[in-house]
Backbone as JSON Lines, residues from 0, in Angstrom:
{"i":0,"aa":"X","n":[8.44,5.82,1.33],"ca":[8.86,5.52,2.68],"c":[10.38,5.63,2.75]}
{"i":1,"aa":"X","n":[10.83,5.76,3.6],"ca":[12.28,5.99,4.22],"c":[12.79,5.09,3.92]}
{"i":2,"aa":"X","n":[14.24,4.53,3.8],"ca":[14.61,3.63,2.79],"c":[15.35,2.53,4.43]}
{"i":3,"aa":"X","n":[15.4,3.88,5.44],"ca":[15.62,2.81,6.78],"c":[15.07,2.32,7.55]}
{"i":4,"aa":"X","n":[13.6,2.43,6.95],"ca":[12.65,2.14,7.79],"c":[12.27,0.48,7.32]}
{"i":5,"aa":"X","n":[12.15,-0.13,7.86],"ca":[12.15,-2.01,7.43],"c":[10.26,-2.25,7.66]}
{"i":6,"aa":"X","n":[9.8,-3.33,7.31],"ca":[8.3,-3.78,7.43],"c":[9.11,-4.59,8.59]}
{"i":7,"aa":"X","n":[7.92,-4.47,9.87],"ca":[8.48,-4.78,11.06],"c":[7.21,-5.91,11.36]}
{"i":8,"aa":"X","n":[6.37,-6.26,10.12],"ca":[5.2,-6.93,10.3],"c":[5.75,-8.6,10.12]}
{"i":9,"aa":"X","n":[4.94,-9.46,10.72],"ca":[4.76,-10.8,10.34],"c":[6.23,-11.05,10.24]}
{"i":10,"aa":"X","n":[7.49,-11.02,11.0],"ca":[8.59,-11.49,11.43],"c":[8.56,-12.54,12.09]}
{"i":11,"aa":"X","n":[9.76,-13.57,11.78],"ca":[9.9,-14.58,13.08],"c":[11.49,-14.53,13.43]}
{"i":12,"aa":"X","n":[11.93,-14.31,14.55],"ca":[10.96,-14.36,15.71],"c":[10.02,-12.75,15.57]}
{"i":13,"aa":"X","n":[9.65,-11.92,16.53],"ca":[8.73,-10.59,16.48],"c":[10.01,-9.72,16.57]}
{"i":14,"aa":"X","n":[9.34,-8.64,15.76],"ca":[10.22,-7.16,16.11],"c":[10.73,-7.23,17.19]}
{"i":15,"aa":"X","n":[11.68,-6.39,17.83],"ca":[12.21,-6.24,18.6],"c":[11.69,-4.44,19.2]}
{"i":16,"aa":"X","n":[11.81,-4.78,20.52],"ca":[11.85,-3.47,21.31],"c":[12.59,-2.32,20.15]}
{"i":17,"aa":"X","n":[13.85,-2.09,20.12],"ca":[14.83,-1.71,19.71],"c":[14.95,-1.34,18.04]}
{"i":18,"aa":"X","n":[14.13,-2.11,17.24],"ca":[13.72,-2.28,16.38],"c":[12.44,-1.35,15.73]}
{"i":19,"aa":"X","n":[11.56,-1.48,16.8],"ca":[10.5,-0.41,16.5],"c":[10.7,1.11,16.82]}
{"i":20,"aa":"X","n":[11.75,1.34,18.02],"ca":[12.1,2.38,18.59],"c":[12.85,3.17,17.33]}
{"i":21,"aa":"X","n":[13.94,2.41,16.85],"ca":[14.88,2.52,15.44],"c":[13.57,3.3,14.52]}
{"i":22,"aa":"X","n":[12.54,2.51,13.85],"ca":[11.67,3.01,13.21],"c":[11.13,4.32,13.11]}
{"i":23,"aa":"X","n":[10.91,4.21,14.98],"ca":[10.11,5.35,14.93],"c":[11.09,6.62,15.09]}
{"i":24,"aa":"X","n":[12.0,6.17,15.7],"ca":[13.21,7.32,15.29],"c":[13.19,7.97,13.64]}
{"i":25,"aa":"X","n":[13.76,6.89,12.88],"ca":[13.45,7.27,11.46],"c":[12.31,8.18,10.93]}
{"i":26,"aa":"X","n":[11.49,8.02,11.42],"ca":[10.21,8.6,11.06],"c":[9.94,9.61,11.61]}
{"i":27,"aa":"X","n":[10.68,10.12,12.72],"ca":[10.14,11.35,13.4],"c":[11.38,12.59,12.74]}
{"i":28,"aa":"X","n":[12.09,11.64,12.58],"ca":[13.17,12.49,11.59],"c":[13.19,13.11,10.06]}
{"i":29,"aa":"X","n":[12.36,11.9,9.43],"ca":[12.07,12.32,8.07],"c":[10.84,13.46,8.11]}
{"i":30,"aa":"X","n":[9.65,13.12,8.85],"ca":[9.01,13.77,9.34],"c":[9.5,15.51,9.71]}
{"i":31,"aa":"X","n":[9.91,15.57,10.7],"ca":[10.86,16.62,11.38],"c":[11.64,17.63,10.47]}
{"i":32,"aa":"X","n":[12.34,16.41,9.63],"ca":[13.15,17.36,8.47],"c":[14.89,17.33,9.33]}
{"i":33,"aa":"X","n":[14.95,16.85,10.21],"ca":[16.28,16.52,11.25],"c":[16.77,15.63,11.63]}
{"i":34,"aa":"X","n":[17.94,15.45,11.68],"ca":[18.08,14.44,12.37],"c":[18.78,14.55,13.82]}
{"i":35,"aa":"X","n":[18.86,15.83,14.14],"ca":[19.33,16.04,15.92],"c":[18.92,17.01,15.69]}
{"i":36,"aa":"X","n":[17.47,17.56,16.97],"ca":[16.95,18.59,17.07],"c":[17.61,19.39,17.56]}
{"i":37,"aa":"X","n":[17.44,21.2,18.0],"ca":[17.69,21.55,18.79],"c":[17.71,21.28,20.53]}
{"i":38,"aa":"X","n":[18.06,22.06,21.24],"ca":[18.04,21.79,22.39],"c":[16.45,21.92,22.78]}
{"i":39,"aa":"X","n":[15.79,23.12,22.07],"ca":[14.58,23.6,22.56],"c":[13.29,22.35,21.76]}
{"i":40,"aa":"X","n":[14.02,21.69,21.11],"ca":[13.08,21.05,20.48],"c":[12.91,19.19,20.97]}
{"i":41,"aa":"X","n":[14.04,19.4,21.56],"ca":[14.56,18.31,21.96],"c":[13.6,17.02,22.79]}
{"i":42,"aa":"X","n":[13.07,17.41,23.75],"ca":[11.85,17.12,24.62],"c":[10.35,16.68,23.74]}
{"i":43,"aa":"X","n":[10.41,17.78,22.81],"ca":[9.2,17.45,21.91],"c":[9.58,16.12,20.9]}
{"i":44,"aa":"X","n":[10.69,16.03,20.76],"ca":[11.34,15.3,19.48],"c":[11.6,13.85,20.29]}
{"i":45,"aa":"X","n":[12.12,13.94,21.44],"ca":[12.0,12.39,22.39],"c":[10.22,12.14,22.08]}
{"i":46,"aa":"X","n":[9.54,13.07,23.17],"ca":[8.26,12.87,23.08],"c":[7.38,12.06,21.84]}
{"i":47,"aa":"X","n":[7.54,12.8,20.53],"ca":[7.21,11.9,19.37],"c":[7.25,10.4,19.43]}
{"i":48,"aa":"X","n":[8.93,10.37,19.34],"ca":[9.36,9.24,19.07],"c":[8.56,8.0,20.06]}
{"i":49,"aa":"X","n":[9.28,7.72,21.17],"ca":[8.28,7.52,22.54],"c":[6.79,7.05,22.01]}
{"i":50,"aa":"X","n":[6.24,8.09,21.55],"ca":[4.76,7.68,21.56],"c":[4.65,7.29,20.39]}
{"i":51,"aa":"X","n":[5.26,7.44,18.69],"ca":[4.93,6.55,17.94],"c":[5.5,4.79,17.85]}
{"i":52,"aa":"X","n":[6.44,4.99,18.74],"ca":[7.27,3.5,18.57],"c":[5.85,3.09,19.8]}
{"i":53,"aa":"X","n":[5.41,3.75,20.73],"ca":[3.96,2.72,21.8],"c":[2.93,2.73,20.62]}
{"i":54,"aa":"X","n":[2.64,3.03,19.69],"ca":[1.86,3.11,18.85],"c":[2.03,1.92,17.82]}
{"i":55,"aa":"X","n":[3.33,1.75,17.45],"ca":[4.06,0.99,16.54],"c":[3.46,-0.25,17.3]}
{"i":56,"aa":"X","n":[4.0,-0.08,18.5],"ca":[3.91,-2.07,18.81],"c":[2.42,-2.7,18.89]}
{"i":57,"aa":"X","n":[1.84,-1.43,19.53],"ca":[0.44,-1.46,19.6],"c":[-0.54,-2.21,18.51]}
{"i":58,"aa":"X","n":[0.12,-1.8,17.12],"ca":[-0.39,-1.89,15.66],"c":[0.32,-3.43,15.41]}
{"i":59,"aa":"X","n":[1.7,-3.24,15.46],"ca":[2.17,-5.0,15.27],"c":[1.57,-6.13,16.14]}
{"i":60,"aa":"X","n":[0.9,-5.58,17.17],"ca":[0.06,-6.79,17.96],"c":[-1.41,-6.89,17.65]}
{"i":61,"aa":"X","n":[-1.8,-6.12,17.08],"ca":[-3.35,-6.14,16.49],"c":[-3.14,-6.84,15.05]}
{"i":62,"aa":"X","n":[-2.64,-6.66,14.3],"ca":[-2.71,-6.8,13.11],"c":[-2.48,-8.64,12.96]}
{"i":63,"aa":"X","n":[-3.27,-8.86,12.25],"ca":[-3.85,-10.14,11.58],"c":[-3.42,-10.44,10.3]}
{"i":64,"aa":"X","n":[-2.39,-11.52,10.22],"ca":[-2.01,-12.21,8.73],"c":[-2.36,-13.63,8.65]}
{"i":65,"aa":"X","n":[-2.78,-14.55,7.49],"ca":[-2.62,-15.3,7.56],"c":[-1.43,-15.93,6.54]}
{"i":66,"aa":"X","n":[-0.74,-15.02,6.23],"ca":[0.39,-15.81,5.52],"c":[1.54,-16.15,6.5]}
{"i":67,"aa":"X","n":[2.46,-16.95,6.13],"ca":[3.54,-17.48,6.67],"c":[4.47,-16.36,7.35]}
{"i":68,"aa":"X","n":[4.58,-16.69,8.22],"ca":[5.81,-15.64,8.63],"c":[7.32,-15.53,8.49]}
{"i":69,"aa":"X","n":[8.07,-13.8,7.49],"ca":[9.13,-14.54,6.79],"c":[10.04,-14.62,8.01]}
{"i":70,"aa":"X","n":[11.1,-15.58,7.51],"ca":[12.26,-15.3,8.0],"c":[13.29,-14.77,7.83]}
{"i":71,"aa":"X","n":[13.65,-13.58,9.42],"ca":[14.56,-12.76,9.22],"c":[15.9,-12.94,8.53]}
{"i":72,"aa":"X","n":[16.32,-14.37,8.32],"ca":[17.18,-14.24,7.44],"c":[17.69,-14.19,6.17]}
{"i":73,"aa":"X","n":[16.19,-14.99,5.66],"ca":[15.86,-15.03,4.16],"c":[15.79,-13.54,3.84]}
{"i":74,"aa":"X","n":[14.67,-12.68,4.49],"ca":[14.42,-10.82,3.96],"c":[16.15,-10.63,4.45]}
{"i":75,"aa":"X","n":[16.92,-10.45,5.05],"ca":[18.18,-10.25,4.94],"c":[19.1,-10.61,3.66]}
{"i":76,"aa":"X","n":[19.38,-11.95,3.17],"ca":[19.52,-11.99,2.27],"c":[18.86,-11.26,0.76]}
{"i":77,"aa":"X","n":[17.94,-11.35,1.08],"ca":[17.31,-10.68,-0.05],"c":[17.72,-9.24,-0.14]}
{"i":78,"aa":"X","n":[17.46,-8.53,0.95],"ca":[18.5,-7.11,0.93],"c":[19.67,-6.65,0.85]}
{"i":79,"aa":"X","n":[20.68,-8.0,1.38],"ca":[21.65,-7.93,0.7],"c":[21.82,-7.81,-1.0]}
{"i":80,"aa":"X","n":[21.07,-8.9,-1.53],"ca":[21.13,-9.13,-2.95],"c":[20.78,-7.8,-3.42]}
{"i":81,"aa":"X","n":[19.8,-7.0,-3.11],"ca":[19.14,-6.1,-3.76],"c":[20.09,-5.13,-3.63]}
{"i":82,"aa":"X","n":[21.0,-4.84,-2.5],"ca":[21.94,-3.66,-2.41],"c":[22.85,-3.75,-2.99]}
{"i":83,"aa":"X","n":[23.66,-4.87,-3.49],"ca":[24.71,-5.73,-3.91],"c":[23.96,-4.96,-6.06]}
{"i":84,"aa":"X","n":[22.76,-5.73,-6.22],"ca":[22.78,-5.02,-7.76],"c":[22.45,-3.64,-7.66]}
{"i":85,"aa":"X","n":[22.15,-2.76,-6.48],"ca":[21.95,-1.3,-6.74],"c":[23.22,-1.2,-6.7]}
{"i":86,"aa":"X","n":[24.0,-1.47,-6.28],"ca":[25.8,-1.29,-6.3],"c":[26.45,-1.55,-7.65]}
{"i":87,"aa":"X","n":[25.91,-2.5,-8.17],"ca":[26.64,-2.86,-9.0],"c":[26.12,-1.64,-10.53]}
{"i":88,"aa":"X","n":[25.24,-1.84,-10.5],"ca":[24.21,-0.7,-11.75],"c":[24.93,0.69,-11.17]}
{"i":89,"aa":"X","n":[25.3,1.49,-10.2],"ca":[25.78,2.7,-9.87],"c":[27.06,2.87,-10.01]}
């Protein structure tokens, strides 16, 4: 998976609009092989996006956990830490 793409599941508070849109951006890009289409492609490349981020939220509101939901600031920290020793090892 894309390394900018975040688990947008079982958050508190919920994903954000903006958040899933981000995602599905990412994904239509890695996907794509681009990251700014052409002009001619352009329409198709909104289009994607658009319909996998309605897809995205679609899936984060169905989906069923019963574990705790983390908090966004704890998985923040934690990614900090984790980028902080990939930094440090490179």
């Amino acid at each position: 998976m894309c390394r900018n793409i975040r688990p947008l599941n079982n958050l508190e508070p919920a994903a954000t609009p903006d958040e899933v849109h981000a995602a599905a951006l990412q994904y239509v890009r890695k996907v794509s092989g681009t990251t700014r289409p052409s002009r001619a492609n352009q329409e198709v490349f909104d289009r994607a996006v658009e319909e996998i981020a309605h897809l995205t939220r679609h899936l984060l509101e169905a989906l069923v956990t019963t574990a705790p939901a983390k908090d966004r600031e704890v998985e923040a920290a934690k990614a900090r830490a984790r980028w902080d020793r990939r930094a440090a090892a490179g």
